[in-house]
C-alpha positions in Angstrom: 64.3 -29.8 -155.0 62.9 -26.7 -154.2 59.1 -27.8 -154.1 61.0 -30.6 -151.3 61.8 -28.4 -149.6 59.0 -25.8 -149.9 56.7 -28.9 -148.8 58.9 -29.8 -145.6 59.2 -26.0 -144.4 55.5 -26.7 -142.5 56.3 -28.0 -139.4 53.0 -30.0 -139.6 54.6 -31.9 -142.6 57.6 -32.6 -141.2 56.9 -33.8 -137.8 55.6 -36.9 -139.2 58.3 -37.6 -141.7 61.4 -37.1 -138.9 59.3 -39.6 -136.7 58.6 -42.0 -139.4 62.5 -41.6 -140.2 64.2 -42.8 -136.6 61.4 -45.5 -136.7 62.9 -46.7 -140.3 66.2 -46.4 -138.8 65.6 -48.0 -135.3 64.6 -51.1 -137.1 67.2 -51.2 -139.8 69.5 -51.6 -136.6 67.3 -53.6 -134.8 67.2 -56.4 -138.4 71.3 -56.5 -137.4 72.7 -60.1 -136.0 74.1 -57.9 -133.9 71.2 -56.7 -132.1 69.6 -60.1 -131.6 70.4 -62.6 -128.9 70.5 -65.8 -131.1 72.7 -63.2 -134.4 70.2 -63.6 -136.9 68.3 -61.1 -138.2 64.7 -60.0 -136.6 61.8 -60.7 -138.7 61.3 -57.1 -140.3 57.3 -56.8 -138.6 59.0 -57.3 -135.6 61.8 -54.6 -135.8 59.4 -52.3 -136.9 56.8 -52.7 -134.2 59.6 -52.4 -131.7 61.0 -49.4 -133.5 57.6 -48.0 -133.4 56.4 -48.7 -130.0 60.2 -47.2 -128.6 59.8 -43.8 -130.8 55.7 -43.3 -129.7 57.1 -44.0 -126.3 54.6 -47.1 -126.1 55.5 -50.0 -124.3 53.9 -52.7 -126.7 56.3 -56.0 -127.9 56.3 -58.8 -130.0 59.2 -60.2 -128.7 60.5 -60.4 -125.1 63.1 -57.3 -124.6 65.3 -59.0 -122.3 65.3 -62.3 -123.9 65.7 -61.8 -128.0 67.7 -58.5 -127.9 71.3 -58.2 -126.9 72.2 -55.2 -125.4 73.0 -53.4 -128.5 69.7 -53.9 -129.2 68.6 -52.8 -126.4 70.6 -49.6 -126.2 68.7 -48.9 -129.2 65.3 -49.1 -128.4 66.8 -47.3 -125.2 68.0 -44.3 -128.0 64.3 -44.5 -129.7 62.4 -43.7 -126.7 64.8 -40.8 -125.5 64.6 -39.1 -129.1 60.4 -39.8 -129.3 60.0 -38.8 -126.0 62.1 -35.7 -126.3 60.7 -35.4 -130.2 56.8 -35.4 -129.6 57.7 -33.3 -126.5 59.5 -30.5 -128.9 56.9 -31.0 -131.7 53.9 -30.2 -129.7 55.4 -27.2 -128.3 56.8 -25.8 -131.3 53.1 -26.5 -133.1 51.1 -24.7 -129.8 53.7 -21.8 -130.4 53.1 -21.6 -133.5 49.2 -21.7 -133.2 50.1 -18.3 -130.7 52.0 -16.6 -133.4 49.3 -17.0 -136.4 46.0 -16.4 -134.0 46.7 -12.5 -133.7 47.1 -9.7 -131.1 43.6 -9.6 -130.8 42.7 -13.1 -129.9 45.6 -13.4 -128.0 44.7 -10.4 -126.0 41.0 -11.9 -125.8 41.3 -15.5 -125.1 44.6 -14.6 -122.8 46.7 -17.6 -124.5 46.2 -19.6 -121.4 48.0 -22.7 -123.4 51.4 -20.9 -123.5 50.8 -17.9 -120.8 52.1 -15.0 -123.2 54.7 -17.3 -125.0 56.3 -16.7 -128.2 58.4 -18.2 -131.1 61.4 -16.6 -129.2 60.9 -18.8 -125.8 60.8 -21.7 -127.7 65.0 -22.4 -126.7 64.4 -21.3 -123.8 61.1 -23.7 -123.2 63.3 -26.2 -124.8 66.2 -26.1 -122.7 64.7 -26.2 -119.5 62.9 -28.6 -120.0 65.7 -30.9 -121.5 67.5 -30.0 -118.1 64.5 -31.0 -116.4 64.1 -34.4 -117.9 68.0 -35.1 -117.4 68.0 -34.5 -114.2 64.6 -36.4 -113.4 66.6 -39.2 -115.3 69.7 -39.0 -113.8 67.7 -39.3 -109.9 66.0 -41.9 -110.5 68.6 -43.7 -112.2 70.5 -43.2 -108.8 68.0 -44.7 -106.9 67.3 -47.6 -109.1 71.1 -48.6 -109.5 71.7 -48.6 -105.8 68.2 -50.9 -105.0 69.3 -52.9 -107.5 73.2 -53.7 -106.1 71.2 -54.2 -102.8 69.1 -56.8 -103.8 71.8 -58.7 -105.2 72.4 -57.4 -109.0 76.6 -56.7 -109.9 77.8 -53.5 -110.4 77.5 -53.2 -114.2 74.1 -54.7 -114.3 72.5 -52.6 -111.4 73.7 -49.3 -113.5 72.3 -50.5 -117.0 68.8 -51.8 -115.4 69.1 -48.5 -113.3 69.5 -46.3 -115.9 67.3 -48.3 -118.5 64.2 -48.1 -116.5 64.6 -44.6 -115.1 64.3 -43.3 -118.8 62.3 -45.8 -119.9 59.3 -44.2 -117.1 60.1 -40.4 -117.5 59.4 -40.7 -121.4 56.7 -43.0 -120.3 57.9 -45.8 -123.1 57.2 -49.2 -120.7 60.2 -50.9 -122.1 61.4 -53.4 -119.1 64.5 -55.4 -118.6 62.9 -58.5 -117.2 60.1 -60.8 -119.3 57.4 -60.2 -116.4 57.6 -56.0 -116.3 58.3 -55.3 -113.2 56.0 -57.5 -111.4 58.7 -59.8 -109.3 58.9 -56.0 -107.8 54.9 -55.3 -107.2 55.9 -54.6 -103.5 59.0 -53.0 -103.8 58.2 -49.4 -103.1 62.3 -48.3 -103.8 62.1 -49.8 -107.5 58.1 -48.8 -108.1 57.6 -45.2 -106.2 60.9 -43.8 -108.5 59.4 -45.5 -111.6 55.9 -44.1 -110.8 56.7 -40.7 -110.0 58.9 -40.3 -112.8 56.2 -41.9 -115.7 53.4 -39.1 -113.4 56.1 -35.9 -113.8 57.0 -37.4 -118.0 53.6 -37.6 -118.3 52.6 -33.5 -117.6 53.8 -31.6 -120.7 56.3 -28.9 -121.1 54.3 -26.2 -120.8 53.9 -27.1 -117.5 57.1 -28.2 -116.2 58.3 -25.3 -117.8 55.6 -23.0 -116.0 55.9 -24.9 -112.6 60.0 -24.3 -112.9 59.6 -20.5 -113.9 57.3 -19.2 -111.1 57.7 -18.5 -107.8 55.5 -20.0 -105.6 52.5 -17.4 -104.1 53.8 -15.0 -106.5 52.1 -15.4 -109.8 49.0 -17.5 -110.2 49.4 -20.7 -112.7 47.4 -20.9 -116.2 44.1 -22.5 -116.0 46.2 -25.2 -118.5 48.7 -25.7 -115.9 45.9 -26.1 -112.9 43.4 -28.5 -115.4 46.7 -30.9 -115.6 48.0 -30.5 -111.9 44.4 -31.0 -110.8 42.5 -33.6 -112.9 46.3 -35.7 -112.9 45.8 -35.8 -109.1 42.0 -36.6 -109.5 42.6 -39.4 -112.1 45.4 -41.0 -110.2 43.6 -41.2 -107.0 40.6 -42.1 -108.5 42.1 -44.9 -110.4 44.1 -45.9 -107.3 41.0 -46.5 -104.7 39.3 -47.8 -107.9 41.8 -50.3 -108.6 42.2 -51.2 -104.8 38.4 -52.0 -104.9 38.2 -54.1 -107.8 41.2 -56.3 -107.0 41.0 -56.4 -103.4 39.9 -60.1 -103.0 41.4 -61.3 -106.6 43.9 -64.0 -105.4 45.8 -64.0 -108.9 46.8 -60.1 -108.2 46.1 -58.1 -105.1 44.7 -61.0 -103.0 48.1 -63.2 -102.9 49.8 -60.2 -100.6 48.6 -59.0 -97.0 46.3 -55.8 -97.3 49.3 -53.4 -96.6 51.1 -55.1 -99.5 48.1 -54.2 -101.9 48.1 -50.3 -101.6 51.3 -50.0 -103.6 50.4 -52.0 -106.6 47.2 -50.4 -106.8 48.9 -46.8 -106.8 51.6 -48.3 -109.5 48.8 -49.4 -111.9 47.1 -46.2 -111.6 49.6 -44.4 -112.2 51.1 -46.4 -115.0 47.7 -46.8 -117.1 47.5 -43.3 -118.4 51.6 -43.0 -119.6 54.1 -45.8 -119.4 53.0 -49.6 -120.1 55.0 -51.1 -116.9 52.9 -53.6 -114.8 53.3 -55.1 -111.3 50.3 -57.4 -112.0 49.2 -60.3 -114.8 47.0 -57.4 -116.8 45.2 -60.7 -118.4 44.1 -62.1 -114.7 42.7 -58.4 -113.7 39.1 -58.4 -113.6 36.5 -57.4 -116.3 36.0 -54.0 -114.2 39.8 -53.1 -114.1 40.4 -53.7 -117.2 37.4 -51.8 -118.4 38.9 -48.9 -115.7 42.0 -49.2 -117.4 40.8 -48.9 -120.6 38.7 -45.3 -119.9 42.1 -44.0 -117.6 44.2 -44.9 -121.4 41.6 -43.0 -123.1 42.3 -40.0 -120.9 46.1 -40.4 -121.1 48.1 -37.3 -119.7 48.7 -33.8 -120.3 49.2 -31.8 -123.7 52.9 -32.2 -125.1 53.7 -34.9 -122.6 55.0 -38.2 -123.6 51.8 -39.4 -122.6 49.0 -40.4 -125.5 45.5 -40.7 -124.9 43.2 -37.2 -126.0 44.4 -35.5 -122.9 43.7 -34.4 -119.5 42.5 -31.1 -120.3 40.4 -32.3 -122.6 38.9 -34.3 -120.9 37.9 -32.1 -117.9 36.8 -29.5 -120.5 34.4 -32.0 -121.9 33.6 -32.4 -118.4 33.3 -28.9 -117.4 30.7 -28.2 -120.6 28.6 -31.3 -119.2 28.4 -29.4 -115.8 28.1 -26.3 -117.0 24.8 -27.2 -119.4 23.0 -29.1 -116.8 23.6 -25.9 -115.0 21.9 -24.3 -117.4 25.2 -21.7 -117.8 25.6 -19.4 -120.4 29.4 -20.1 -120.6 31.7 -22.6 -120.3 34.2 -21.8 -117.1 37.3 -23.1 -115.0 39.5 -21.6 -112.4 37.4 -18.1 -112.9 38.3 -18.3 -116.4 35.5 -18.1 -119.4 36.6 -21.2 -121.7 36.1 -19.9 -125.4 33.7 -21.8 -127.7 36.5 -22.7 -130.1 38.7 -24.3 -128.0 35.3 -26.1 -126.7 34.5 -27.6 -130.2 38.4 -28.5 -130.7 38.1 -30.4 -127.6 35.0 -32.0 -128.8 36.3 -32.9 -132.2 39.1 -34.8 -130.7 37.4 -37.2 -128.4 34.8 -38.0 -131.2 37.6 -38.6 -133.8 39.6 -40.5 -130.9 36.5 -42.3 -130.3 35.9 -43.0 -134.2 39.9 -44.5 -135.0 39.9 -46.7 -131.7 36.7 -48.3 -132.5 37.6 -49.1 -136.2 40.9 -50.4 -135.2 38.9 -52.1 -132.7 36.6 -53.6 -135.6 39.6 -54.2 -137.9 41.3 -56.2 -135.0 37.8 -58.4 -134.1 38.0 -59.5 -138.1 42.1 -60.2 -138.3 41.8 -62.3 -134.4 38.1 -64.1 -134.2 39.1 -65.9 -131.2 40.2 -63.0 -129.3 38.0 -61.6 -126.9 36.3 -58.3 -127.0 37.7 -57.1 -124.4 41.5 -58.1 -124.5 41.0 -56.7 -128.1 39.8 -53.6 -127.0 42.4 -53.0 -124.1 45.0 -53.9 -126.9 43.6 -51.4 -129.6 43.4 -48.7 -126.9 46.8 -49.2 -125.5 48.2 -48.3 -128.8 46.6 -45.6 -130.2 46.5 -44.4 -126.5 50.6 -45.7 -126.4 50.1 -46.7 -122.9 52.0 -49.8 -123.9 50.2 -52.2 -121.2 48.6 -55.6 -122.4 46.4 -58.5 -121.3 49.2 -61.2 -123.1 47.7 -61.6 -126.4 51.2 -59.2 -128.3 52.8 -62.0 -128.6 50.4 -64.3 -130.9 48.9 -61.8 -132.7 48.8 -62.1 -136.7 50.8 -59.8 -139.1 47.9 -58.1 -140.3 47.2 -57.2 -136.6 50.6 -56.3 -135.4 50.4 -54.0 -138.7 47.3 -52.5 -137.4 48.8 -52.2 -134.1 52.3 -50.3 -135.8 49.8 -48.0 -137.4 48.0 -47.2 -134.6 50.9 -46.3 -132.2 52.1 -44.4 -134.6 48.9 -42.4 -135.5 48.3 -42.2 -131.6 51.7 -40.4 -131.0 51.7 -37.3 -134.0 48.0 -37.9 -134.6 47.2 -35.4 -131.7 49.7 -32.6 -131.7 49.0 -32.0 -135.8 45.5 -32.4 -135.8 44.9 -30.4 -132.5 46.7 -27.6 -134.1 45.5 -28.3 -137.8 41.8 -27.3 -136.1 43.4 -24.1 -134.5 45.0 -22.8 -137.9 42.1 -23.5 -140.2 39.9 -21.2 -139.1 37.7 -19.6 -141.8 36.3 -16.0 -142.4 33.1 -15.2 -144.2 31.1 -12.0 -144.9 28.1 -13.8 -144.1 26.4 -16.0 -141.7 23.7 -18.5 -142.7 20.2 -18.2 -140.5 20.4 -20.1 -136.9 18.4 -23.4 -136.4 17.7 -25.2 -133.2 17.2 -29.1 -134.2 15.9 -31.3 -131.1 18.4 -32.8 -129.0 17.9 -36.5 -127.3 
């Protein structure tokens, strides 16, 4: 008992084991007649993968939410996203805090702890509160706002406040669960049901560090981390980037933007944005998209959100950092640099090591899926793959008839793609090595 517990004392061992428990749990309840519309018991792949995609916040199902589950079971998954988005939220705080404590005055005093802005092991309640505050009362507006467009349009009472309050914290954990078998597409132009969905998925999908930083300052007072400006900055750049991309693409396609007038368009090209890097609602048939949209989607997925956000994907600062050491070599610049800031080489290298390894598992779950579904496409596979290790949670159609082996693949990678990140990001910050000695320095040729 004592080496138990003496194994589970590591946070980085016992993150994955409380995840992988509410998962086991979620679909031992979601196996109950009780939970299932026709009171027989789920086929055990399928609770799982449900279980699965609700704690990793990820949006992917085997079985139509609205339609098999009753609304025990839907309460449930309800209860798995709220404790995995609030979970992987905590977990990758409490690991970057602990990455703080263990890297030293020294370093902390060199590299300025941008990540956490002078945080320690003691603000962690305090991080932890607010931002549990935050998220409530994000929920609790949008839920307003849902529930009342929903009595307007002609829902009762009690169904307005369940879809109402469903949905808003279904998009603030960014977890893509809908009430109705299409998404939300019989509501692509309804900006009262999408803005409040979008807006809550973009503010879930920052992180705590910086909703907590963005609450604590005052405004013109204290300048924001370079973390907290890399997020706020390349979020803004990705969504508007995606949005004018996606308005491009599917401008003339009559089986999504081209069936509405042109002012009808902008909104469901905004929503998609918007929704490819965190939550896996749609307002359009994903499957009828083009080649190119899809292809967009698939790179915005990649990116995801920010760092300890319910969001997956590698990251939006990591992202901009690989950017920013692409700019800053073809500039021939001695250091890497953002917001005034010199970037340190480690955090350089992390940032590398986790697109490449990113890169590595989606394109041998990419491979594994090609063998298990020969008939597939390439490219529905690879939007399928990416969605979940990425838990974006949006597909082209092809959940539903997938094989076991591939809806085991899928349960794997959305569940790799939600801890995956937070431990290994901080596994490469901890393991840093000392040596009295430094082997000779070689220049290979590059290209």
């Amino acid at each position: 008992m004592a080496k138990v517990k003496a194994f589970f004392r590591h946070p980085g061992r016992l993150i994955p084991f409380l995840f992988m428990a509410v998962i086991l749990s979620g679909a031992l309840l979601l196996m109950l007649p009780v939970a299932s519309a026709g009171a027989r018991p789920t086929h055990f792949s399928d609770a799982l993968f449900t279980a699965t995609s609700a704690v990793s916040v990820t949006g992917l199902v085997t079985v139509d939410t609205p339609v098999h589950w009753t609304w025990f079971g839907q309460f449930v998954i309800m209860l798995c996203f709220q404790i995995g988005g609030f979970g992987i939220m905590t977990s990758a705080v409490l690991m970057a805090l602990l990455v703080t404590h263990r890297l030293g005055l020294r370093t902390k005093l060199a590299t300025r702890m941008e990540v956490s802005q002078a945080l320690s092991l003691g603000d962690f309640r305090a991080i932890l509160l607010r931002t549990i505050a935050f998220s409530l009362i994000v929920e609790a507006l949008m839920a307003l706002a849902l529930t009342a467009r929903f009595s307007v349009i002609g829902y009762g009472l009690g169904d307005a406040v369940w879809y109402g309050i469903y949905h808003s914290v279904s998009a603030f954990n960014n977890a893509g669960f809908a009430l109705f078998s299409d998404s939300l597409m019989q509501f692509a132009t309804d900006p009262w049901i999408c803005v409040p969905i979008a807006l809550g998925s973009i503010l879930g999908a920052l992180g705590m560090p910086v909703i907590y930083e963005v609450t604590r300052r005052h405004w013109g007072r204290r300048q924001w981390s370079v973390h907290t400006k890399l997020t706020l900055v390349g979020s803004a750049i990705l969504i508007v980037g995606g949005w004018a991309a996606f308005l491009a693409i599917e401008w003339a396609n009559p089986a999504t933007f081209g069936q509405w007038a042109w002012y009808d368009r902008i909104l469901p090209a905004f929503f998609q944005s918007a929704m490819v890097r965190a939550s896996g609602f749609n307002s359009v048939d994903i499957g009828a998209m083009q080649d190119d949209s899809q292809l967009a989607s698939i790179i915005l997925a990649f990116i995801g959100g920010g760092s300890a956000s319910t969001a997956g994907g590698i990251k939006v600062t990591t992202f901009f950092l690989l950017l920013l050491v692409i700019w800053a070599e073809v500039r021939g610049e001695p250091d890497v640099t953002a917001f005034r800031h010199r970037i340190d080489p480690p955090v350089v290298r992390e940032a590398l090591t986790v697109a490449l390894v990113y890169v590595a598992c989606n394109a041998f779950g990419v491979f594994l899926m090609q063998r298990f579904e020969p008939h597939i496409d390439i490219t529905s596979i690879m939007f399928e793959v990416t969605s979940a290790f990425a838990t974006m949670g949006q597909s082209t159609g092809i959940t539903y008839d997938l094989s076991d082996p591939s809806k085991w693949l899928l349960t794997i990678a959305m569940y790799t793609g939600r801890v995956g990140p937070v431990l290994f990001a901080a596994s490469l910050a901890l393991r840093a090595r000392k040596r009295l000695y430094r082997y000779p320095s070689a220049r290979p040729l590059v290209g």
